[in-house]
N, C-alpha and C positions, 0 to 999 in steps of 0.2 A: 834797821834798828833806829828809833827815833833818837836814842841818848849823840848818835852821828850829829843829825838835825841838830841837836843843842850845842856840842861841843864846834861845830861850825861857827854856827852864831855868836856865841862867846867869843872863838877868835877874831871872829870877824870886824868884833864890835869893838875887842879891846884893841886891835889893830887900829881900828881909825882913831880912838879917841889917843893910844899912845902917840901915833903918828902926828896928831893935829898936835899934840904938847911939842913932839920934839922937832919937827920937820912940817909944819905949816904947810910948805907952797906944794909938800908931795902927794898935801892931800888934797887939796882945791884952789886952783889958781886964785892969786888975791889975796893969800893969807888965813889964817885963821879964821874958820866961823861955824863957831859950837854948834850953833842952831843946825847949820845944815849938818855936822857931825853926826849930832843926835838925830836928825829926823831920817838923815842914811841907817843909824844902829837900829832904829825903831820897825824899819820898814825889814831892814834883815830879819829881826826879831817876829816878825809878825808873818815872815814866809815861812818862817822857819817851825814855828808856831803851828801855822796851817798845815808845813809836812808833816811833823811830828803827830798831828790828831790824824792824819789821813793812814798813817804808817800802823798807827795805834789801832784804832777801827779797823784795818786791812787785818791786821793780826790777830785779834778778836773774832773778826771772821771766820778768819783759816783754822781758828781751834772750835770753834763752833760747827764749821762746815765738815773737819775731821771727826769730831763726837757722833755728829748725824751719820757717817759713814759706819762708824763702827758701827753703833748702832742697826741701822741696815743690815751689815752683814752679819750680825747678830741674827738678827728675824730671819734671814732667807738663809741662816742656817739650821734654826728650830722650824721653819716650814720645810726644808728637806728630812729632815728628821723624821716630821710627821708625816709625810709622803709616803719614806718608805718603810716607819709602821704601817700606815696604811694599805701598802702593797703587802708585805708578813703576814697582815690579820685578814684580809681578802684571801689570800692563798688558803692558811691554815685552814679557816674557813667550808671554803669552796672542797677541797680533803679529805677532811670531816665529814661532810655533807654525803660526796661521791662515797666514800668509805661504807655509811650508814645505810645507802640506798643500796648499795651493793648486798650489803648481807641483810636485808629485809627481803631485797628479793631473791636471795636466794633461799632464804627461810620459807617464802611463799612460795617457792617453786616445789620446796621440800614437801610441803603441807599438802598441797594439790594436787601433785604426784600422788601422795599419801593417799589421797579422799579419794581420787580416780580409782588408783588401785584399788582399793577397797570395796569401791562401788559398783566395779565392773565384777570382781570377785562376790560378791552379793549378788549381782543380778544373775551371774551365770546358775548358780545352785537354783534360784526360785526359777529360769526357762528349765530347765532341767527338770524343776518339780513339778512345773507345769505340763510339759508335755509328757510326764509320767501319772499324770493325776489318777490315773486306772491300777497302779499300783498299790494304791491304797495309802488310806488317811493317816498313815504312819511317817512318809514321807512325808504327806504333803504339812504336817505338825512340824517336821526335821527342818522343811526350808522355812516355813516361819521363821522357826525360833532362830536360825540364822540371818534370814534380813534383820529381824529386830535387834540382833546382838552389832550388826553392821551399821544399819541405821543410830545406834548407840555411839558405836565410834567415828561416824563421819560429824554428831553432832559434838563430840567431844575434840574432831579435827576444826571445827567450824569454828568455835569458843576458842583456842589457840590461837586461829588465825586471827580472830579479832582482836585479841589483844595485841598480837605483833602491831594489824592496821592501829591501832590505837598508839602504839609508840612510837608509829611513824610520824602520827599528827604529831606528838607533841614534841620530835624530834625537830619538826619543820615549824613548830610555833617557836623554838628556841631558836630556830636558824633566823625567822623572821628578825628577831630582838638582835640578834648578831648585826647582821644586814643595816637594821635601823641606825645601830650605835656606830656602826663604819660612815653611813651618810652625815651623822652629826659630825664625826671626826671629819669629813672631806668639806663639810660647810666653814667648819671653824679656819680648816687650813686655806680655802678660799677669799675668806675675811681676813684673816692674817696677812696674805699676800696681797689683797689689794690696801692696806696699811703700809705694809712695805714698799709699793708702787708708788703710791702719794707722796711716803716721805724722801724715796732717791727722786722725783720729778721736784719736789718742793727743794733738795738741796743741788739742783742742774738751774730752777732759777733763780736763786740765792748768788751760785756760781757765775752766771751773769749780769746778776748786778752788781758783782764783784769786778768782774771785768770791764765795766762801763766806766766803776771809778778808776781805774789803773789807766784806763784809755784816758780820762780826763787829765790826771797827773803826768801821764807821757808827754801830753800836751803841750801843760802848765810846761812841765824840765824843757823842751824844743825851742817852745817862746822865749823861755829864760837861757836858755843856749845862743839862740839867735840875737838876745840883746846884749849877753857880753861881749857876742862877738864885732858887734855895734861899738860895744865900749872901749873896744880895744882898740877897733880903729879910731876911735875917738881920740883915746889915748894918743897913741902914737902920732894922731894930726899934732897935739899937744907938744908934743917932744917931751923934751925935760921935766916941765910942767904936770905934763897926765901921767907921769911914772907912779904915783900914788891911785890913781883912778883905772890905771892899765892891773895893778896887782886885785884892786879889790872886783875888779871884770875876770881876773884870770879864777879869782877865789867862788867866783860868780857859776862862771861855766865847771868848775870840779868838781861844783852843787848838783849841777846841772846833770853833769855825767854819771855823777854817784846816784842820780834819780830815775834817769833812764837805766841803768842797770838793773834798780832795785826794779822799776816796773815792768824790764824782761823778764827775769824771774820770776815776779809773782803772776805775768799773763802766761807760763808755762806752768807752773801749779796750776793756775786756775784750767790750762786744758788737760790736765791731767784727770782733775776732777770730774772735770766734764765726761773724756772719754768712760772713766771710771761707773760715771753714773750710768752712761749709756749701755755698758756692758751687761750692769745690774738690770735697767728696763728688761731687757735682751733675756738675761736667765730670769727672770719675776715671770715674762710674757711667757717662755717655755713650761716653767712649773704650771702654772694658771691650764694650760695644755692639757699636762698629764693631770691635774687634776680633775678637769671638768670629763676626760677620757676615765678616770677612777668613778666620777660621780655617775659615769653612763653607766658603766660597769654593774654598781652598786643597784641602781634603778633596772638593769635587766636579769637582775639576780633576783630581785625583791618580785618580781614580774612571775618568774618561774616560779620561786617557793610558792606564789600567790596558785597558781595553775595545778604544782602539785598539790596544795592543800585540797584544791576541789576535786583533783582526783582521788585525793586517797578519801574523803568525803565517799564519795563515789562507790569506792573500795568497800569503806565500812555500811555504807546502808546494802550493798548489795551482798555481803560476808552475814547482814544481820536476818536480810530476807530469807540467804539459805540455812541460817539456822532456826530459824523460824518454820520453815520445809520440813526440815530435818527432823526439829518435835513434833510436829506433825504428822510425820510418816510410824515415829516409833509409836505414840500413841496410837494412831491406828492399828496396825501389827499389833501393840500390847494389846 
């Protein structure tokens, strides 16, 4: 707390200056001498000064380098969020998908069945009529009019089936658009987390220059440690004399200590931060993982939809060829 820093120097100063009115020799041999009174208050006043702006800045820091944190955890908790949307709607998805293709083909499996049946029950009456053709043109009219009426229904099987193919496609053209909007969601949440990345790396070396200045002021308290402890010997060479100069060395080093504490302290925040950050790198880098793992995902599903479209392409020219056959054969027969 810097208001420490001030209320020091204040006593410090008003000590010398009371001491010099009432007690002269306790504050510099030889008597009274303002000049150097003052220029001792000045020099206090101006460390004191110096801690005070260092203490101030340190603590400006640590709410500064506190806000970025939250902040951080803020983001890499709306990036897990969107992760595992992202994993929900890949699922659901994927579900859907398997659901759709299941009862299409079993629809197709229905229809074909259907058409075979059909077809093979057709062919058998017209071998049958064929190899009766000596029975006479009464029969052989009988199995006509039965192909024709069969040929009718596999083309009426055929038109079924193509519309099922048909809502396959546009089942897999929606799936496409699914698919697409999952990879924009996995882009976003990739950009998101490398922002989050940059700003815990940017607040680990903030953190460190944090602690470069804490190492400087340790410093500064050690030197100034080491010089009261100068002055005390000093002092005490003095005897009676330095009893004045022994208290403001004693008031010298309490500064001293009360600086190395504060700068314990703040170089254990400052590794707390640090660690803190590093743990964030640590989960940022994992997420980054599962998502580039979602975005693979995403890209081998877009892969397959792409494959089944060509097949059921495939599907529908060749459902369109055999109904094409199909009017064909009943014209003829008609």
């Amino acid at each position: 707390d810097w208001r420490i820093f001030v209320t020091t120097a204040v006593a410090i100063a008003a000590h010398h200056a009371g001491l010099n009115l009432v007690y002269p020799e306790g504050v510099f041999p030889g008597g009274s001498d303002g000049r150097r009174v003052l220029l001792h208050a000045v020099i206090v006043v101006v460390q004191n000064s110096a801690l005070s702006w260092v203490v101030i800045t340190l603590r400006a820091a640590f709410i500064n380098a506190e806000a970025q944190s939250e902040r951080a955890n803020a983001a890499r908790l709306v990036a897990e969020q969107a992760e595992r949307d992202l994993a929900r709607t890949t699922l659901q998805a994927a579900l859907e998908r398997q659901a759709l293709v299941l009862e299409i083909a079993d629809d197709l499996e229905v229809e074909v069945a259907g058409i075979a049946g059909e077809v093979f029950a057709s062919v058998e009456p017209l071998r049958r009529a064929a190899s009766q053709m000596s029975e006479g043109a009464r029969r052989v009219q009988e199995g006509a009019l039965a192909a024709a009426t069969s040929s009718d229904q596999a083309a009426t099987a055929v038109t079924a089936a193509t519309i099922a193919t048909n809502g396959l496609a546009s089942a897999i053209g929606e799936l496409r658009e699914q698919v697409g909007a999952t990879s924009r969601v996995v882009e976003f949440t990739t950009s998101s987390a490398h922002n989050v990345l940059s700003t815990v790396q940017h607040l680990s070396r903030k953190a460190e220059d944090i602690g470069q200045i804490v190492q400087l002021i340790s410093t500064i308290a050690e030197r100034t440690n080491l010089l009261a402890l100068n002055a005390s010997i000093e002092a005490a060479r003095f005897g009676v004399q330095g009893q004045g100069f022994a208290v403001v060395a004693q008031e010298v080093k309490a500064l001293a200590s009360q600086t190395s504490q504060a700068t314990a302290d703040i170089q254990k925040r400052i590794a707390a931060i640090h660690e803190s950050g590093s743990e964030a790198v640590q989960a940022i880098e994992v997420m980054g993982g599962s998502i580039n793992s979602l975005n693979d995902v995403s890209a081998s599903v877009a892969a397959a939809i792409a494959q089944q479209d060509q097949a059921t392409a495939g599907i529908a020219e060749n459902i369109g060829s055999t109904a094409q056959d199909a009017e064909m054969a009943s014209d003829t027969i008609h």
